[in-house]
DOTI-725255 format. One record per residue (C-alpha): residue number from 1; chain; y, x, z. Coordinates in steps of 0.02 Angstrom, whole numbers, plus 50000, padded with zeros to 5 digits. Layout:
residues N
    nr   kette       y       x       z
   NUM       A       Y       X       Z
...
//
This chain:
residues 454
    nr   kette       y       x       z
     1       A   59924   55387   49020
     2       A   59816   55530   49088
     3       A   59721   55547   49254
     4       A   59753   55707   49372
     5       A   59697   55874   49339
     6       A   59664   55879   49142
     7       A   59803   56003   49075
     8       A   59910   55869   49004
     9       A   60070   55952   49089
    10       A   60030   56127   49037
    11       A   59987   56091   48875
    12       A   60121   55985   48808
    13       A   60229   56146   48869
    14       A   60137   56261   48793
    15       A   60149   56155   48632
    16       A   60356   56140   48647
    17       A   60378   56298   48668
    18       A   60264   56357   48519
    19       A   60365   56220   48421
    20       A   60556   56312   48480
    21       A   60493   56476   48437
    22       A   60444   56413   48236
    23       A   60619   56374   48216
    24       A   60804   56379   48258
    25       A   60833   56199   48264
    26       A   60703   56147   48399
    27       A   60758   56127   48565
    28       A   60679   56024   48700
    29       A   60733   55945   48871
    30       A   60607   55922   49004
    31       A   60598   55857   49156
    32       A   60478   55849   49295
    33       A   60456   55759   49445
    34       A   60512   55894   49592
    35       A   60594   56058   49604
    36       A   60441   56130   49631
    37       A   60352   56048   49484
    38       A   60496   56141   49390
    39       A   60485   56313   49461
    40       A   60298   56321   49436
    41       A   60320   56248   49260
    42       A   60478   56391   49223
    43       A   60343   56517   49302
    44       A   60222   56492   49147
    45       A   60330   56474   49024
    46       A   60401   56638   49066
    47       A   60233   56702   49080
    48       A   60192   56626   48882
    49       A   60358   56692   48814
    50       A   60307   56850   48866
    51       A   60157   56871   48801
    52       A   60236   56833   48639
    53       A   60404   56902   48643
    54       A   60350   57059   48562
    55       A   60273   56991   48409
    56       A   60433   56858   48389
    57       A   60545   56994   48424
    58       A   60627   56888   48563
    59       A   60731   56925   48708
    60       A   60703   56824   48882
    61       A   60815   56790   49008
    62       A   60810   56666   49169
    63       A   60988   56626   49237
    64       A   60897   56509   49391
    65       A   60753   56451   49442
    66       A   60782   56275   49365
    67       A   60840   56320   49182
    68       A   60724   56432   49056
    69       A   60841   56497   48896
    70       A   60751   56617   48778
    71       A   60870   56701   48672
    72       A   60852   56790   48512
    73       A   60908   56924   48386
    74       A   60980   56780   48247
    75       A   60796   56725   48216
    76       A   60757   56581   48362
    77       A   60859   56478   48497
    78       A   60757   56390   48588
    79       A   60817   56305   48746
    80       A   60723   56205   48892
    81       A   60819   56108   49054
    82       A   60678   56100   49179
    83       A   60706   55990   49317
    84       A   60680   55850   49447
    85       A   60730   55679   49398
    86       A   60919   55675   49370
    87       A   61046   55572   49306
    88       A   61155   55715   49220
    89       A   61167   55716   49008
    90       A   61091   55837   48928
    91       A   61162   55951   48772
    92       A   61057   55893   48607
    93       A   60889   55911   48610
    94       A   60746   55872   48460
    95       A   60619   55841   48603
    96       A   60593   55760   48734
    97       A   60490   55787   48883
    98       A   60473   55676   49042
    99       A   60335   55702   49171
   100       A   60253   55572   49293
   101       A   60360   55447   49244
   102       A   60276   55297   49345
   103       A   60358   55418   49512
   104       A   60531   55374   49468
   105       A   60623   55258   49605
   106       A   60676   55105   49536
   107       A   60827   55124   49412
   108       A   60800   55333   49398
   109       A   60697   55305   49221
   110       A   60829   55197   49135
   111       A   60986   55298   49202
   112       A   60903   55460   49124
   113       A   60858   55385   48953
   114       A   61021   55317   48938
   115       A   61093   55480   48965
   116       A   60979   55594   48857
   117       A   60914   55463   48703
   118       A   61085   55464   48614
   119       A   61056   55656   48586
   120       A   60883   55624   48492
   121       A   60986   55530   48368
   122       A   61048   55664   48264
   123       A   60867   55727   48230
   124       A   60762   55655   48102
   125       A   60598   55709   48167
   126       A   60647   55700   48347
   127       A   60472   55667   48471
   128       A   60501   55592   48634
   129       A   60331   55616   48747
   130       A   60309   55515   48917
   131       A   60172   55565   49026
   132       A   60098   55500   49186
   133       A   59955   55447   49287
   134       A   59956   55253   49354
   135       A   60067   55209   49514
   136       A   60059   55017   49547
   137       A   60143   54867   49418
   138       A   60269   54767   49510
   139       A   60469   54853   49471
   140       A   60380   55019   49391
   141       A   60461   55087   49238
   142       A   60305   55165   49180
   143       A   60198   55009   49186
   144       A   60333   54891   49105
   145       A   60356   55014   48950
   146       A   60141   55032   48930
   147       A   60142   54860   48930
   148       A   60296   54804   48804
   149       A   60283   54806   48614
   150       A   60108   54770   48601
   151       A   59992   54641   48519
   152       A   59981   54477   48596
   153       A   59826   54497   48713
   154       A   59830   54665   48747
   155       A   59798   54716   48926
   156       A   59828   54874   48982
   157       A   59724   54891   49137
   158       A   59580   54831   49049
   159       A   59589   54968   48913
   160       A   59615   55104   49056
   161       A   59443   55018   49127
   162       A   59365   55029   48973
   163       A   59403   55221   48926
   164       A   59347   55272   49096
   165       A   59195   55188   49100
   166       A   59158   55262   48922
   167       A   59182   55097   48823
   168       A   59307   55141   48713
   169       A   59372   55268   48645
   170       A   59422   55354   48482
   171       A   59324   55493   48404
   172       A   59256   55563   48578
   173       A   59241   55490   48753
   174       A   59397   55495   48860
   175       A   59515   55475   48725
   176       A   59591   55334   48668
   177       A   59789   55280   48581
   178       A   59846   55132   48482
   179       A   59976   55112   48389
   180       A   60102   54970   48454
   181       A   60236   54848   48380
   182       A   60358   54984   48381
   183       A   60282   55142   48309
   184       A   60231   55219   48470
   185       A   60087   55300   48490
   186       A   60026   55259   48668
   187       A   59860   55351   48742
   188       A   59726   55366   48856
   189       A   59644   55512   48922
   190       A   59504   55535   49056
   191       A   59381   55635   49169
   192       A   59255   55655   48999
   193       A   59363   55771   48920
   194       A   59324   55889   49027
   195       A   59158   55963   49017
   196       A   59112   55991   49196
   197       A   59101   55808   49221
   198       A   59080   55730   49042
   199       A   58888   55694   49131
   200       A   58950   55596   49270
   201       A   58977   55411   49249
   202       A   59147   55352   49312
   203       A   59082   55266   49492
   204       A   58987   55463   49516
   205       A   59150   55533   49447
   206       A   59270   55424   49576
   207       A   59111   55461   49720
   208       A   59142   55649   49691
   209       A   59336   55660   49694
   210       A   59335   55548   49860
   211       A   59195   55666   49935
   212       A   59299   55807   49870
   213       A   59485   55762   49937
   214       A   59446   55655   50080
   215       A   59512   55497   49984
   216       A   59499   55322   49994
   217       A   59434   55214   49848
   218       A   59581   55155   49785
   219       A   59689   55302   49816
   220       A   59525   55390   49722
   221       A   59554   55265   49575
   222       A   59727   55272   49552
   223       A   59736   55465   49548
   224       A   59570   55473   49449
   225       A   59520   55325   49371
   226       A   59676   55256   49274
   227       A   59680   55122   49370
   228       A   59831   55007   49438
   229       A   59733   54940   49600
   230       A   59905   54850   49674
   231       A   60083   54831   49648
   232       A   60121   54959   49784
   233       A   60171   55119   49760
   234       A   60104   55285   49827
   235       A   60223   55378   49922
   236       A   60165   55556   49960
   237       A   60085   55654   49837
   238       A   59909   55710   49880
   239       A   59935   55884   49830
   240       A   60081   55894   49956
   241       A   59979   55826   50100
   242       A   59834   55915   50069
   243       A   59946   56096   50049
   244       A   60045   56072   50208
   245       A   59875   56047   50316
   246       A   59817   56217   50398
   247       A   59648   56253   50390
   248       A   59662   56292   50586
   249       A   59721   56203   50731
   250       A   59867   56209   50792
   251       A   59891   56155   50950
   252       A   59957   56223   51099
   253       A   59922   56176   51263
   254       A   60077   56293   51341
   255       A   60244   56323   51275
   256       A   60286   56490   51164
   257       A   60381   56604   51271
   258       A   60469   56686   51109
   259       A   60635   56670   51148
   260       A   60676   56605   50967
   261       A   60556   56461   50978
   262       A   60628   56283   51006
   263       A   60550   56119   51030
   264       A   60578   55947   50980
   265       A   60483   55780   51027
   266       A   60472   55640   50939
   267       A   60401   55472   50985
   268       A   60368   55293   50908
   269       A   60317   55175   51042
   270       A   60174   55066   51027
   271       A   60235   54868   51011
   272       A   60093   54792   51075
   273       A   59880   54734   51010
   274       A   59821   54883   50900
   275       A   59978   54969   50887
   276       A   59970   55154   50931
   277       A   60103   55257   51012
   278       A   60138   55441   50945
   279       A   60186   55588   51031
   280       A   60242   55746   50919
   281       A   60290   55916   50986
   282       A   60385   55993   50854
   283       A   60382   56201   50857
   284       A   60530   56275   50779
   285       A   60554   56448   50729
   286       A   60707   56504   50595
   287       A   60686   56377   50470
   288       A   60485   56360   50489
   289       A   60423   56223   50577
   290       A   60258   56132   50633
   291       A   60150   55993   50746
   292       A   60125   56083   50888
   293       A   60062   55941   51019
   294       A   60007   55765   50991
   295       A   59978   55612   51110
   296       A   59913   55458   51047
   297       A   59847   55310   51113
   298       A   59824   55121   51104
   299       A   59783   54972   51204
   300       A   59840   55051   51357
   301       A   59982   54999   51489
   302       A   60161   55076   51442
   303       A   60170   55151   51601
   304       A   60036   55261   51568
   305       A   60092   55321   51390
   306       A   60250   55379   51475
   307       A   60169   55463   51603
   308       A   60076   55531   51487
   309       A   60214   55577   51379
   310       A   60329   55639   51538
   311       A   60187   55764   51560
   312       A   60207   55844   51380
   313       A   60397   55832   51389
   314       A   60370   55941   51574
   315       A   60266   56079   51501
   316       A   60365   56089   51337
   317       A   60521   56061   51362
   318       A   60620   56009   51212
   319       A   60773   56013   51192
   320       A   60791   55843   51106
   321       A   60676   55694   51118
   322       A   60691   55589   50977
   323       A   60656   55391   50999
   324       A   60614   55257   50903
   325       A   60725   55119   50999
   326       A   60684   54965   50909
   327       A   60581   54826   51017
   328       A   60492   54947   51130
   329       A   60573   55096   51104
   330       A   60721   55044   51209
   331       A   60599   55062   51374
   332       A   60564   55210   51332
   333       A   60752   55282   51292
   334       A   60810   55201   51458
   335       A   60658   55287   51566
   336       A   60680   55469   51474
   337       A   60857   55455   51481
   338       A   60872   55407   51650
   339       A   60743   55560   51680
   340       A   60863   55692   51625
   341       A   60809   55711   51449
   342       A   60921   55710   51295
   343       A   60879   55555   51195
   344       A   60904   55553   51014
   345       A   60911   55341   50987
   346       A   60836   55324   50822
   347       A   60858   55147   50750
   348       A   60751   55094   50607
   349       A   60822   54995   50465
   350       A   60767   54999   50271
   351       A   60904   55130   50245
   352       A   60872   55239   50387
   353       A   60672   55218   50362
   354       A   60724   55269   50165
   355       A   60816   55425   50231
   356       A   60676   55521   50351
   357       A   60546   55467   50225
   358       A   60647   55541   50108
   359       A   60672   55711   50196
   360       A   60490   55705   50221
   361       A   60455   55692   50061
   362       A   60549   55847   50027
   363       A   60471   55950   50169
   364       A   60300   55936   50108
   365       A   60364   55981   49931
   366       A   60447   56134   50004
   367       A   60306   56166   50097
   368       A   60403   56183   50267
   369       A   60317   56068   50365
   370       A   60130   56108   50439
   371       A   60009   56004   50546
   372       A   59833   56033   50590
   373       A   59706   55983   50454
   374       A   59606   55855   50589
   375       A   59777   55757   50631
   376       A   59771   55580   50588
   377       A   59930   55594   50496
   378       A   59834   55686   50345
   379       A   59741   55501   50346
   380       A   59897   55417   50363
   381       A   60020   55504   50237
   382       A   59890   55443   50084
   383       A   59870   55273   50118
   384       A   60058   55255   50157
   385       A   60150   55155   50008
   386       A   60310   55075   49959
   387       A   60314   54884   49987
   388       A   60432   54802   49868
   389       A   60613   54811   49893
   390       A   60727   54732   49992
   391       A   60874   54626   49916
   392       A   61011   54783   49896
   393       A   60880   54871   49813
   394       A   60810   55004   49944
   395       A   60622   55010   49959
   396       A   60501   54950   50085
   397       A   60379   55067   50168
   398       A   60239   55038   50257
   399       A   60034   55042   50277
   400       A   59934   54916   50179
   401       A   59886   54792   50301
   402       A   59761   54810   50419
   403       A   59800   55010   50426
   404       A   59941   55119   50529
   405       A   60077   55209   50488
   406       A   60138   55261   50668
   407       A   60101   55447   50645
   408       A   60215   55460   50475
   409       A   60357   55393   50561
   410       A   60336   55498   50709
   411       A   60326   55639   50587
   412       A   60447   55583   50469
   413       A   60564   55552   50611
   414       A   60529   55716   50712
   415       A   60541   55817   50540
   416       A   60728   55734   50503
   417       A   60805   55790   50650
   418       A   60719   55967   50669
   419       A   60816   55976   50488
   420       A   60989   55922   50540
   421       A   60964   56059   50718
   422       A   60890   56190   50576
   423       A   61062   56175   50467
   424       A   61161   56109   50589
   425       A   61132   56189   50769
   426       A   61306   56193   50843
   427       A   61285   55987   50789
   428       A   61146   55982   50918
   429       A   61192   56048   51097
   430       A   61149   55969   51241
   431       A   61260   55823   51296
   432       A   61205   55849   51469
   433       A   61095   55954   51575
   434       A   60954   55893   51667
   435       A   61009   55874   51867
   436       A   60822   55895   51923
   437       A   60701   55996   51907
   438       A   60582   55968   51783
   439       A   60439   55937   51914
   440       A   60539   55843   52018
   441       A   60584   55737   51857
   442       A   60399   55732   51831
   443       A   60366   55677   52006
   444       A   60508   55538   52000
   445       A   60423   55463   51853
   446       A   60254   55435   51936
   447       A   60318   55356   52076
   448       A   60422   55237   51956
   449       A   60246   55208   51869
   450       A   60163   55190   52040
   451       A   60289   55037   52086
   452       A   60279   54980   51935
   453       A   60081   54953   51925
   454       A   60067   54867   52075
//
């Protein structure tokens, strides 16, 4: 168990691959958390063969961007599978390799082992490493297999606390293992290994990454500190969130007149007390897109917000609106509708919430999703975490309580659609055209607000 940013991932690649290159025999599967994750990771090892392919006398050769297969003159075979999380088997492998394991969605961890252990079998000196920094207790593979096989009284947490805070360790600060019940080595590393902060204690330590990344405490501990603060589990990963904000604004006040530009609007209605509606303007351009407008608001009449909201949809004009329907929503499908605009009804269950979250997910991995770096979703998108699970198994998202989530759905919403138009345009024409103008349709809505107020 390792906190961010100390090497662990590079190093244990570094180490594999020096161990395939001393011999024909060694072979290791590994597999990483994203796509991405794995295209960085075949980047450097390409990089590292490289720079010693001329004193191994090796050949390289990359057949995608997913699979890394150094080949040899009769000398060395050494073969990686880089990789998300998947479920396929693998050929036989001596070693293996499994990054941020505590990510996994329920299930993923013990579907994978089952399909890769049986090949360690046939190896005598086979070495199987798991790596991965905390990410909650309750259903999580990683913290169930920390916490097996050990002597009675063990606690795992409180070991974590203790190596962080300096308290124990073996040989030097930061480093800790024990042995457990069934010959597995299990360790700890933290912040002291690495000189630039070995001076810090761990509250300045978990002060300074907070100040640094804009975090919250126990986001700040979990990432940093070793520590398993709740049972939830963190959802977006701060890297993503943090590379997908621009360092400029981007809003626009007036539409783009580039003729390939499209819009989309998304919208989750406010439900009442401190509930906030959100307003997205989605700017889409080839497969690029990004937050181009936002309206949000609370504690005010819903009148007003779709005033408000008519006004945006008038300047913009998008050519879908998508809609949050449940409770509230369905006002504000029947008043757009009715207003000439072409509603997307978006109905939120625990499979449909699973499936934009999902895309979302992906987009900020990919990198094809941008907002501006002072939107409140930046806020939002850190502190939002999975629940529990529901009975058939799908997760529960949400904000802890007493915080909001209503500008990651609105995103997460907005983003889903603007991906099925981007692959799917033809799927997405207009079922109707608007029979007004769109300031008479702006017009017609204030004076159905005006009757309405009084």
């Amino acid at each position: 168990m390792k906190q961010r940013q100390l090497g662990c991932t590079v190093g244990l690649l570094n180490y594999l691959l020096f161990l395939c290159c001393q011999s024909y025999a060694n072979n290791a599967a590994i597999f990483l958390k994203t796509q991405k994750d794995a295209r960085i990771a075949s980047e450097k090892l390409q990089q590292q063969f490289k720079s010693i392919s001329q004193d191994y006398n090796l050949k390289f050769d990359i057949e995608s961007t997913t699979l890394l297969r150094p080949k040899v003159n009769e000398v060395i075979k050494a073969l990686f599978q880089i990789q998300g999380f998947v479920d396929n088997r693998s050929s036989s492998c001596k070693y293996l390799f499994v990054d941020e394991c505590a990510f996994a969605e329920a299930g993923r961890m013990e579907r994978l082992l089952a399909g890769i252990l049986p090949t360690l079998t046939t190896f005598k000196d086979s070495g199987i490493y798991y790596v991965s920094t905390p990410n909650g207790k309750e259903g999580n593979w990683w913290w169930n297999f920390l916490s097996r096989n050990n002597d009675k009284g063990t606690q795992i947490d409180e070991i974590a606390r203790q190596v962080c805070e300096g308290k124990l360790f073996t040989k030097r600060k930061g480093f800790y293992h024990f042995v457990d019940k069934n010959n597995t080595i299990k360790i700890f590393m933290s912040y002291q290994l690495l000189p630039a902060f070995a001076h810090m204690s761990f509250d300045e330590y978990i002060e300074h990454r907070m100040q640094e990344y804009s975090l919250d405490r126990d986001t700040a501990l979990q990432e940093y500190g070793l520590t398993f603060n709740s049972s939830t589990l963190t959802v977006f990963e701060e890297a993503d969130v943090f590379s997908c904000k621009s360092q400029e604004k981007l809003w626009e006040d007036e539409p783009d007149i580039d003729p390939e530009v499209r819009y989309l609007a998304s919208i989750d209605p406010n439900f009442g007390g401190d509930d906030f509606i959100v307003c997205y303007v989605f700017k889409i351009k080839g497969r690029k897109k990004w937050i181009a407008h936002r309206f949000r608001a609370n504690k005010q009449p819903t009148d007003r917000s779709i005033l408000t909201v008519s006004g945006i949809l008038t300047t913009f004009k998008p050519f879908k609106v998508a809609i949050e329907k449940n409770s509230g929503g369905e006002v504000y499908c029947s008043r757009f509708k009715n207003a000439g605009w072409d509603v997307i009804e978006h109905n939120t269950s625990a499979q449909s919430k699973s499936k934009v979250i999902s895309q979302l997910i992906l987009s900020l991995q990919e990198r094809n999703i941008e907002y501006s770096f002072d939107d409140p979703l930046v806020e939002e998108l850190l502190q939002f975490k999975r629940l529990g699970q529901t009975q058939t198994g799908l997760f529960r998202y949400g904000a802890p309580p007493g915080l909001h989530d209503d500008c990651v759905m609105a995103a997460a919403i907005g983003n889903y659609y603007c991906e099925e138009w981007i692959n799917n345009p033809a799927a997405y024409k207009p079922k109707h055209q608007q029979q007004t103008s769109d300031k008479e349709v702006f017009e017609k809505l204030k004076k159905s607000n005006k009757r309405r107020m009084f």
